[in-house]
DSSP file (Angstrom, degrees, kcal/mol; ACC not computed):
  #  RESIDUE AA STRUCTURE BP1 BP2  ACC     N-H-->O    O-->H-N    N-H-->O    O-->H-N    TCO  KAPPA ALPHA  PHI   PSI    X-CA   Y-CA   Z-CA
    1    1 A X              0   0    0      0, 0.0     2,-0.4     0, 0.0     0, 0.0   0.000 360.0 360.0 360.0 116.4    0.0    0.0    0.0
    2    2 A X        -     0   0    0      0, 0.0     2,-0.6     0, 0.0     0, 0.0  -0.568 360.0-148.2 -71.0 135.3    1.2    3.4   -0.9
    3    3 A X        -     0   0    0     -2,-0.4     2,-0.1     2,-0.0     0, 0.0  -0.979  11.3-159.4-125.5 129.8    0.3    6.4    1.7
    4    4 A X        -     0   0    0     -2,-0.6     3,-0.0     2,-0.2     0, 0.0  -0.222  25.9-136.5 -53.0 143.0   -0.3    9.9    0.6
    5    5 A X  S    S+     0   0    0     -2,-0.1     2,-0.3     0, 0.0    -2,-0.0  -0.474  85.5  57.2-107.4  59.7   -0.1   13.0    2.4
    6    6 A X        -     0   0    0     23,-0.0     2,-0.6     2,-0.0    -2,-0.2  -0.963  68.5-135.7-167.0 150.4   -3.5   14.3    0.7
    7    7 A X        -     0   0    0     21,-0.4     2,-0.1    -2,-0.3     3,-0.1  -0.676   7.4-147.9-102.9  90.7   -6.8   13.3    0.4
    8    8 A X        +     0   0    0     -2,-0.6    19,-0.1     1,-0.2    -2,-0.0  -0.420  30.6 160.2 -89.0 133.2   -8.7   13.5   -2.9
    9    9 A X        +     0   0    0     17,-0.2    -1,-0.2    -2,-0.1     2,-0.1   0.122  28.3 127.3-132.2  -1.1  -12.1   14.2   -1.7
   10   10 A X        -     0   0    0     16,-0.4     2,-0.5    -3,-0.1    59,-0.1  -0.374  56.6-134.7 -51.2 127.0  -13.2   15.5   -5.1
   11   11 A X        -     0   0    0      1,-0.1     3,-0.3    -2,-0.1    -2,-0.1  -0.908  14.2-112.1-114.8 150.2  -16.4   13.5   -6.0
   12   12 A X  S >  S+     0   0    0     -2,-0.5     3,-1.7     1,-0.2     2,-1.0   0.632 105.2  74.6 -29.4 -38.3  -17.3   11.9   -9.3
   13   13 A X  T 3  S+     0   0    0      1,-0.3    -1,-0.2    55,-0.0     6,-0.0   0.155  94.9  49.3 -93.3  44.8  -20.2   14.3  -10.0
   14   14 A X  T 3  S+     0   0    0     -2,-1.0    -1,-0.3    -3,-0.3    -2,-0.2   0.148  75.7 142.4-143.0  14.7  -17.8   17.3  -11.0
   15   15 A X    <   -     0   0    0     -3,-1.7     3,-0.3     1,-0.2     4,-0.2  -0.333  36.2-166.5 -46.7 111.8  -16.3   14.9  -13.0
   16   16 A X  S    S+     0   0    0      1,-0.2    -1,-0.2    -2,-0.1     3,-0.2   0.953  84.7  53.3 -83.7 -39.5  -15.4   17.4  -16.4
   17   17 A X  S    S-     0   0    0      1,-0.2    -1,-0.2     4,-0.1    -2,-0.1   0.402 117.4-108.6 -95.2  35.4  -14.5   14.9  -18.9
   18   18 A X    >   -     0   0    0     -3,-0.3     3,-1.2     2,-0.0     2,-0.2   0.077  52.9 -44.5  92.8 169.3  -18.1   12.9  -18.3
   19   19 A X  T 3  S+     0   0    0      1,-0.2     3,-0.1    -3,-0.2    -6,-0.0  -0.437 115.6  39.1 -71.9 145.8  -18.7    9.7  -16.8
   20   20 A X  T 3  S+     0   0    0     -2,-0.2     2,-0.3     1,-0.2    -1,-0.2   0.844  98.7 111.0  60.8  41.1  -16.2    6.2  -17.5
   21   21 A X  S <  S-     0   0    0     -3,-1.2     2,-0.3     0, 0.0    -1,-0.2  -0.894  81.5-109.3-135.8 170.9  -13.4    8.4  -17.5
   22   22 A X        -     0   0    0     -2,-0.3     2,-0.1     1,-0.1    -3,-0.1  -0.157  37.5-143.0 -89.4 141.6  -10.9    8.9  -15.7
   23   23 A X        -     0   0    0     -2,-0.3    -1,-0.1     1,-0.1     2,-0.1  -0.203  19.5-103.1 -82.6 157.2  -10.9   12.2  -13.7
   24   24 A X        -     0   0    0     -2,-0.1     2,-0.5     1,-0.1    -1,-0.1  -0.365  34.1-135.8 -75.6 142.0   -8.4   14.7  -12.6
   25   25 A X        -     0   0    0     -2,-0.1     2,-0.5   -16,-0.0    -1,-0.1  -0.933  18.5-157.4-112.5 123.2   -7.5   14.3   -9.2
   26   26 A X        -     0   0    0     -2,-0.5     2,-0.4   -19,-0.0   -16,-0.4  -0.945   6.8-147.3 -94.8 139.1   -7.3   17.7   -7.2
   27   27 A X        -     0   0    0     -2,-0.5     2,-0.8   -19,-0.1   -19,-0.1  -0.835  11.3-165.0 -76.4 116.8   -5.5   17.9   -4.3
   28   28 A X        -     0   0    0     -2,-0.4   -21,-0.4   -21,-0.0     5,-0.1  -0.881  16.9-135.4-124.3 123.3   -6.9   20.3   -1.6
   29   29 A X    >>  -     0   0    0     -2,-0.8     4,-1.1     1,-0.1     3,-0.9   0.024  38.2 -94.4 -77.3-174.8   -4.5   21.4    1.4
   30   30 A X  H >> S+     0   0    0      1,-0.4     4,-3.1     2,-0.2     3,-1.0   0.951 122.4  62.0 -75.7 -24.2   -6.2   21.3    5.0
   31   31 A X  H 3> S+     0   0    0      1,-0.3     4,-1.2     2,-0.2    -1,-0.4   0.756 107.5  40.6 -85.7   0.0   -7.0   24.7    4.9
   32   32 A X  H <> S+     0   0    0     -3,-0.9     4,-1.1     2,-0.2    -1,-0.3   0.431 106.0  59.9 -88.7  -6.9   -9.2   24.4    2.0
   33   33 A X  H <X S+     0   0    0     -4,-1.1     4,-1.7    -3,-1.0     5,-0.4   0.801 106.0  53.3 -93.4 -23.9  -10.7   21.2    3.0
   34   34 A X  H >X>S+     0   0    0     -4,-3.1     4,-3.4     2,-0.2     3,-1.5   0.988 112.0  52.2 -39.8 -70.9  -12.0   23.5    6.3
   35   35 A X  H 3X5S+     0   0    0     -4,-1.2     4,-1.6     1,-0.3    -1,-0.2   0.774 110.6  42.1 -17.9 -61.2  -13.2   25.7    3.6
   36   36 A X  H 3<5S+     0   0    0     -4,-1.1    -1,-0.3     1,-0.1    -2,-0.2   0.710 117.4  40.4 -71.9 -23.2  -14.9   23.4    2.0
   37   37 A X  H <<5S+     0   0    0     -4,-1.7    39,-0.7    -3,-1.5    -2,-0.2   0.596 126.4  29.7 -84.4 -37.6  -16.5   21.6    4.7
   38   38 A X  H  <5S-     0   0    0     -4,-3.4    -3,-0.2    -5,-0.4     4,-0.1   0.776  87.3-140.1-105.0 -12.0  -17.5   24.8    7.1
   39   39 A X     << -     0   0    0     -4,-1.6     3,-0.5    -5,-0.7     4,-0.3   0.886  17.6-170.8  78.3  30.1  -18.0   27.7    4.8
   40   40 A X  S    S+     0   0    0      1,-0.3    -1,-0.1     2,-0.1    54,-0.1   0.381  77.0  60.1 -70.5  -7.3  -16.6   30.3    6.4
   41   41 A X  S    S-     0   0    0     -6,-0.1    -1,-0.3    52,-0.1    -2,-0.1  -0.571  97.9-127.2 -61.7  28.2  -18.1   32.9    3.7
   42   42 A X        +     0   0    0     -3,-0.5    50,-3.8    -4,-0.1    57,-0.2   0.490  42.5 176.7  13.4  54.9  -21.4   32.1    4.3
   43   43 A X  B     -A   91   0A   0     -4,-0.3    35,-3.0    48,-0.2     2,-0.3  -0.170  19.8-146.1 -86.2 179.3  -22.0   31.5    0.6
   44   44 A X  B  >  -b   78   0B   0     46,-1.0     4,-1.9    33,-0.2     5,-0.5  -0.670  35.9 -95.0-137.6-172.3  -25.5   30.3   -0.2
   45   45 A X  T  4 S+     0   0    0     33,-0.7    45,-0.1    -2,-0.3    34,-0.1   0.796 126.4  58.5 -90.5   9.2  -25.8   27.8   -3.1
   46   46 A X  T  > S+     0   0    0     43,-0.2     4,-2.1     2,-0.2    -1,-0.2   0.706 111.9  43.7-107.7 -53.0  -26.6   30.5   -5.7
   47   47 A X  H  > S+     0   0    0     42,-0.3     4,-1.6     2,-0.2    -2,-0.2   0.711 108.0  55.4 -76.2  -8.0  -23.1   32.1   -4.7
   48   48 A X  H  X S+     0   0    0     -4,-1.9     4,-1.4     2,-0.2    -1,-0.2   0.858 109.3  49.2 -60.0 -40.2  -21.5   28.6   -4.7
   49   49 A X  H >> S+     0   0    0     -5,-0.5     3,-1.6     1,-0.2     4,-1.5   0.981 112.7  47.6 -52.7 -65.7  -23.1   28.8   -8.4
   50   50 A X  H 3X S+     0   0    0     -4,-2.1     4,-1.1     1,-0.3     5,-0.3   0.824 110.7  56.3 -61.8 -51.6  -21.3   32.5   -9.0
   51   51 A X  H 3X S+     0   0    0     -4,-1.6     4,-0.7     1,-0.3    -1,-0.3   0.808 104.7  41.5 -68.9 -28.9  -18.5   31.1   -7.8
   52   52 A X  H <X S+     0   0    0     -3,-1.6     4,-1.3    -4,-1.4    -2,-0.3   0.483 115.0  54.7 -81.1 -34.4  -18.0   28.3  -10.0
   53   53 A X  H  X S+     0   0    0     -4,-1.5     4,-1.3    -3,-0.3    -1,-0.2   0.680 111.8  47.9 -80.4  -4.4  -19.0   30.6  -13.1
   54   54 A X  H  < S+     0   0    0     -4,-1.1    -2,-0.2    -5,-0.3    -3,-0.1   0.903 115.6  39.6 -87.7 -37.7  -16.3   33.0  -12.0
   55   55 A X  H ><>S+     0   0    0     -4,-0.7     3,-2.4    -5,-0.3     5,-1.9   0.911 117.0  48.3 -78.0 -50.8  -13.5   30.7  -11.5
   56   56 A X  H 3<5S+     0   0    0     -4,-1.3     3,-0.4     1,-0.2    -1,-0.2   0.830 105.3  56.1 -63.0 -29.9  -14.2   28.7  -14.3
   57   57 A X  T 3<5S+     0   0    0     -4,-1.3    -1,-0.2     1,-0.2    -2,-0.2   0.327 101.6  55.9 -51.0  -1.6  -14.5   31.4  -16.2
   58   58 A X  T < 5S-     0   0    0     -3,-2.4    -1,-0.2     2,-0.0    -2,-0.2   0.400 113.4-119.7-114.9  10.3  -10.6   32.7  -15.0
   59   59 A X  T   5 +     0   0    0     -3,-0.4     2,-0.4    -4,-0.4    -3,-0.2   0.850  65.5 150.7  37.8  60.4   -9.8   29.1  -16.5
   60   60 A X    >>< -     0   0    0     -5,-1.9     3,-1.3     1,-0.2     4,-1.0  -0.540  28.1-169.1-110.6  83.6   -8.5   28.3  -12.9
   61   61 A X  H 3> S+     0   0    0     -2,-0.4     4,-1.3     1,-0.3     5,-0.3   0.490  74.2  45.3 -34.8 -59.6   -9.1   24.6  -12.7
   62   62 A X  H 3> S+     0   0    0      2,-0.3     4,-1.8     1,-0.2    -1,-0.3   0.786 106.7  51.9 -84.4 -29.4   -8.5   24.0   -9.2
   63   63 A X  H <> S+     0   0    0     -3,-1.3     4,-2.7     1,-0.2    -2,-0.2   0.964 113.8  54.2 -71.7 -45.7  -10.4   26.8   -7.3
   64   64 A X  H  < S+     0   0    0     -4,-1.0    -2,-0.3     1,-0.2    -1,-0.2   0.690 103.1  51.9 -59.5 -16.2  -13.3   25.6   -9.6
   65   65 A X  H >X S+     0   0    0     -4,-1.3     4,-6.3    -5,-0.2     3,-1.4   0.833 104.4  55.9 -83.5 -48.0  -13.2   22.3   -8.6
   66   66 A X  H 3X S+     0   0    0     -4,-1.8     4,-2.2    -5,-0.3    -2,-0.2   0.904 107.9  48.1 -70.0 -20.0  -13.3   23.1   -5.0
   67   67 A X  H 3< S+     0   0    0     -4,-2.7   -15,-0.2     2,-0.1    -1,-0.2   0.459 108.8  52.3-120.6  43.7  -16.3   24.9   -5.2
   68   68 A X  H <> S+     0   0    0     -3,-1.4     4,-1.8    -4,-0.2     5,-0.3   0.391 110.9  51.1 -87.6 -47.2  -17.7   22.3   -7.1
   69   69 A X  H >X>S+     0   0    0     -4,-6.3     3,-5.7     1,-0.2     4,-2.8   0.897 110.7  49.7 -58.6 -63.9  -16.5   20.1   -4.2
   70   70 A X  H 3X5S+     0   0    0     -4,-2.2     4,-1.0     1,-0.3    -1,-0.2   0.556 108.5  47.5 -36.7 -28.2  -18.1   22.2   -1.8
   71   71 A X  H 345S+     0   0    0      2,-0.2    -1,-0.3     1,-0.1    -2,-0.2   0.714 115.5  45.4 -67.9 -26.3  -21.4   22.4   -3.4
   72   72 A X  H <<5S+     0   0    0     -3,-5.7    -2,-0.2    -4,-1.8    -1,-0.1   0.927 130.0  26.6 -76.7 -42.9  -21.5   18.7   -3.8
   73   73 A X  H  <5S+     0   0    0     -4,-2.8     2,-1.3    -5,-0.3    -3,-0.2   0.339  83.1 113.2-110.1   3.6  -20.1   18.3    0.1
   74   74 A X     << +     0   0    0     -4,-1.0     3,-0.2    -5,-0.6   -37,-0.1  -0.613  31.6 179.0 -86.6 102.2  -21.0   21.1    2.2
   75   75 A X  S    S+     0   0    0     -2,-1.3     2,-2.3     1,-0.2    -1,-0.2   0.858  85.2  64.4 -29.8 -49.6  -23.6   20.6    5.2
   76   76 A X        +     0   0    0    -39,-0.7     2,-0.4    -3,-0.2    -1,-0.2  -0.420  59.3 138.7 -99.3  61.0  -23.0   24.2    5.8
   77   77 A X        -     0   0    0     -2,-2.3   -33,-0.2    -3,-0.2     3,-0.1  -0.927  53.5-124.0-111.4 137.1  -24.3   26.1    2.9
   78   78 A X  B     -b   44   0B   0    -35,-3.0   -33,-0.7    -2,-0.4    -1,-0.0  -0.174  42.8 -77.5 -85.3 166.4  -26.2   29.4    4.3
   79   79 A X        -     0   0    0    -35,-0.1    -1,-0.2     1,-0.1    12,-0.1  -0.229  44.1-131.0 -82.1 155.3  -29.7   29.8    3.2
   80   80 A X        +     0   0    0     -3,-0.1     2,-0.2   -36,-0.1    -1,-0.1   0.054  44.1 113.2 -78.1-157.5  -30.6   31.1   -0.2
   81   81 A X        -     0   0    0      8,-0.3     8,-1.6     0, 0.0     2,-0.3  -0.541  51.9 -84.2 125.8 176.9  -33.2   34.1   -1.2
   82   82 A X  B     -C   88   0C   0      6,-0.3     6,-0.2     1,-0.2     4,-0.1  -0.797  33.1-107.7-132.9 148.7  -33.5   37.4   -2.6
   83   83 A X        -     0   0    0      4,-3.7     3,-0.3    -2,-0.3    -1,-0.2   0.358  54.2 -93.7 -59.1-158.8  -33.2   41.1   -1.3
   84   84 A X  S    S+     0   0    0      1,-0.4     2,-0.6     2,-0.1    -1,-0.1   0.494 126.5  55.0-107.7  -1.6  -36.8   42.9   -1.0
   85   85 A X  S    S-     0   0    0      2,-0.1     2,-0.4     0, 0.0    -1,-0.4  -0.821 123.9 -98.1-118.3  93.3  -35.7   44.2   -5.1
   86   86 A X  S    S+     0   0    0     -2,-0.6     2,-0.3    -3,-0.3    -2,-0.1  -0.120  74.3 135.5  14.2  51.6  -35.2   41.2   -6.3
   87   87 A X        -     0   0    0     -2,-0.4    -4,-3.7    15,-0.1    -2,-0.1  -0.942  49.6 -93.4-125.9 153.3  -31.8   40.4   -6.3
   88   88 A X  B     -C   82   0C   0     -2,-0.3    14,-1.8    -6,-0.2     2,-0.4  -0.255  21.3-151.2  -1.2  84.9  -29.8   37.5   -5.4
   89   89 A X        +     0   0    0     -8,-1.6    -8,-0.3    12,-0.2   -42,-0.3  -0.839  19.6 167.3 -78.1 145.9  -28.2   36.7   -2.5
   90   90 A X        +     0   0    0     10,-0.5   -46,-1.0    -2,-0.4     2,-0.3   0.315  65.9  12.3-127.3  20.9  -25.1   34.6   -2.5
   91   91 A X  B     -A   43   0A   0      9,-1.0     8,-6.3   -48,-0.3     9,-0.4  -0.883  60.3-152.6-170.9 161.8  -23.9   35.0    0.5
   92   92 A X  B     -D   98   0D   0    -50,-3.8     2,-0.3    -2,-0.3     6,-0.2  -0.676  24.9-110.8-130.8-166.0  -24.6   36.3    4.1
   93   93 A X    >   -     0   0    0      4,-2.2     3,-3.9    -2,-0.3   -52,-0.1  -0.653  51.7 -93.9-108.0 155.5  -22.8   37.7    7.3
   94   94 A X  T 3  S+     0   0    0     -2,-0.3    -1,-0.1     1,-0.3   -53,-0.0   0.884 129.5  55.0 -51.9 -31.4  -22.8   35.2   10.7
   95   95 A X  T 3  S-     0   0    0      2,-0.1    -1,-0.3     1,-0.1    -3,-0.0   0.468 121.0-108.3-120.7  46.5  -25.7   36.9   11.6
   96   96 A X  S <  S+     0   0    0     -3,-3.9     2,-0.2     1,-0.3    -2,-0.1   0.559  75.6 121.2  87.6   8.9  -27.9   36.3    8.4
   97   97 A X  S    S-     0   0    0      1,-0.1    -4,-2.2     0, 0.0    -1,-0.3  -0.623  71.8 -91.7 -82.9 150.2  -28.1   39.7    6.8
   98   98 A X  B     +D   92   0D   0     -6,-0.2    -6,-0.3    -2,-0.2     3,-0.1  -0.538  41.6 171.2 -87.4 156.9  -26.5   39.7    2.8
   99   99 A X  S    S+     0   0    0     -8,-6.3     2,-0.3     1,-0.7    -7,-0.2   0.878  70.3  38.3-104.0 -62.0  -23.3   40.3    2.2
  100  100 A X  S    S+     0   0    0     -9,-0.4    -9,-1.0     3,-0.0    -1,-0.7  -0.645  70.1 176.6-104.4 142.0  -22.9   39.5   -1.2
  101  101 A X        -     0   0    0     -2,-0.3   -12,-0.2   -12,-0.2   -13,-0.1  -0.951  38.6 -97.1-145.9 143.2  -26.0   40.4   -3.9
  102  102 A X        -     0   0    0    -14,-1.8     2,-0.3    -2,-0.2     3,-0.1   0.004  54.5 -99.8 -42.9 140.4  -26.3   40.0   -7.6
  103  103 A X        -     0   0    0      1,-0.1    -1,-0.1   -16,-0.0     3,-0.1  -0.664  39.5 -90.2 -78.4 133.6  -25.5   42.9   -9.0
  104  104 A X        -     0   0    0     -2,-0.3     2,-1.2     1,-0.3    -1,-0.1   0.133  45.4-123.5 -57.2 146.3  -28.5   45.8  -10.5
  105  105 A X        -     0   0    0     -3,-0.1    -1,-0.3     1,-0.1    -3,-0.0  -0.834  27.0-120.6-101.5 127.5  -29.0   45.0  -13.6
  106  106 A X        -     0   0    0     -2,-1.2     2,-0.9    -3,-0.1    -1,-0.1   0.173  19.1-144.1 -50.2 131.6  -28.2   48.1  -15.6
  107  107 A X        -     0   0    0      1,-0.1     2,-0.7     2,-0.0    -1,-0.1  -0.796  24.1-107.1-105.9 130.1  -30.8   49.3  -17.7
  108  108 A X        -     0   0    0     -2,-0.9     2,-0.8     1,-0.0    -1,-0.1  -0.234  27.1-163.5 -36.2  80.9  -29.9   50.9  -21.2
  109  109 A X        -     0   0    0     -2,-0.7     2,-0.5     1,-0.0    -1,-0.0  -0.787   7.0-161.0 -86.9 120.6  -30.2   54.8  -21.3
  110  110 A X        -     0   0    0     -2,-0.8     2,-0.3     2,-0.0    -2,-0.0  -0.906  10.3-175.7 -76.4 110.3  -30.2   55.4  -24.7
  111  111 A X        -     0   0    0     -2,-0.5     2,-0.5     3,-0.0    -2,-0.0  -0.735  17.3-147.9 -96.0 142.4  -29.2   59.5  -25.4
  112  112 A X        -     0   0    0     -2,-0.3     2,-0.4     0, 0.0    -2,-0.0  -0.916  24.4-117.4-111.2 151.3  -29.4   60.5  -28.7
  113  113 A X        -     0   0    0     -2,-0.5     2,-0.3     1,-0.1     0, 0.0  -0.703  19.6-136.0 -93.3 136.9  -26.6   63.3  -29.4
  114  114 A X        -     0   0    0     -2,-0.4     2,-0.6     1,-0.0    -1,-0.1  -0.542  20.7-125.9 -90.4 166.8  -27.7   66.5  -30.3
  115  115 A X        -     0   0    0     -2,-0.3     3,-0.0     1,-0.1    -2,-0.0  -0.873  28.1 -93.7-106.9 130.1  -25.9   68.1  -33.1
  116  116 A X        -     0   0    0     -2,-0.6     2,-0.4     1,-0.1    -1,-0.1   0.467  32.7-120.6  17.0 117.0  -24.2   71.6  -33.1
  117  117 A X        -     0   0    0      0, 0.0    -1,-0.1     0, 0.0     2,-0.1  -0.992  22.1-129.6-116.6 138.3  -25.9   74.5  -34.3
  118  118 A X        -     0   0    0     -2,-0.4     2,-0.3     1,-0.1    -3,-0.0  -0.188  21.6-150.2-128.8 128.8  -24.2   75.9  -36.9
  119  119 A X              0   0    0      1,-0.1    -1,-0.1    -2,-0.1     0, 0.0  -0.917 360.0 360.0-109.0 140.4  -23.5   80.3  -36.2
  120  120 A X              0   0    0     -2,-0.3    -1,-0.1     0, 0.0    -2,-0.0   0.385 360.0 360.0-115.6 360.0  -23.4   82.2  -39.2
């Protein structure tokens, strides 16, 4: 038996390249398996979402995969819901106010430019 000093705790359903093959093993040091198990950023599972489009989006493989684990594995994901204007929240403060909210979505003021008038 070979012994490791890491645990890959990564589960099959974040699996990129699809099911029967084999998957990329991340390796996650302890202070990111705290992370991942207690949540210390009260994210809610809509900012677990946002996180995972953000990361993935930055092509950085390994922070997206841990909050892929974490969504798959956290007990401690904070409760979802939306502000009283309808936005997100995706995460909240220890005592349950939101921290993090989707952002307004801008609405599109169109100006039309006037043109110069011409002095003779």
């Amino acid at each position: 038996m070979v012994e490791t000093d890491y645990v890959d705790i990564t589960p099959a359903s974040i699996d990129p390249l699809g099911p029967g093959n084999k998957k990329p093993m991340y390796v996650f040091q302890e202070t990111e398996w705290r992370q991942i198990r207690e949540n210390p950023g009260q994210l809610t599972r809509e900012g677990l979402q946002k996180k995972i489009e953000l990361w993935t989006n930055s092509n950085n493989k390994h922070v997206a995969a841990k909050y892929r684990t974490m969504l798959a594995q956290c007990e401690k994901v904070a409760v979802s819901g939306k502000t009283t204007d309808g936005r997100v929240i995706y995460s909240r403060s220890k005592t349950g106010t939101p921290n993090w909210v989707e952002e307004d979505k801008p609405t599109l003021n169109v100006h039309h430019e006037q043109k110069p008038i011409k002095k003779n």
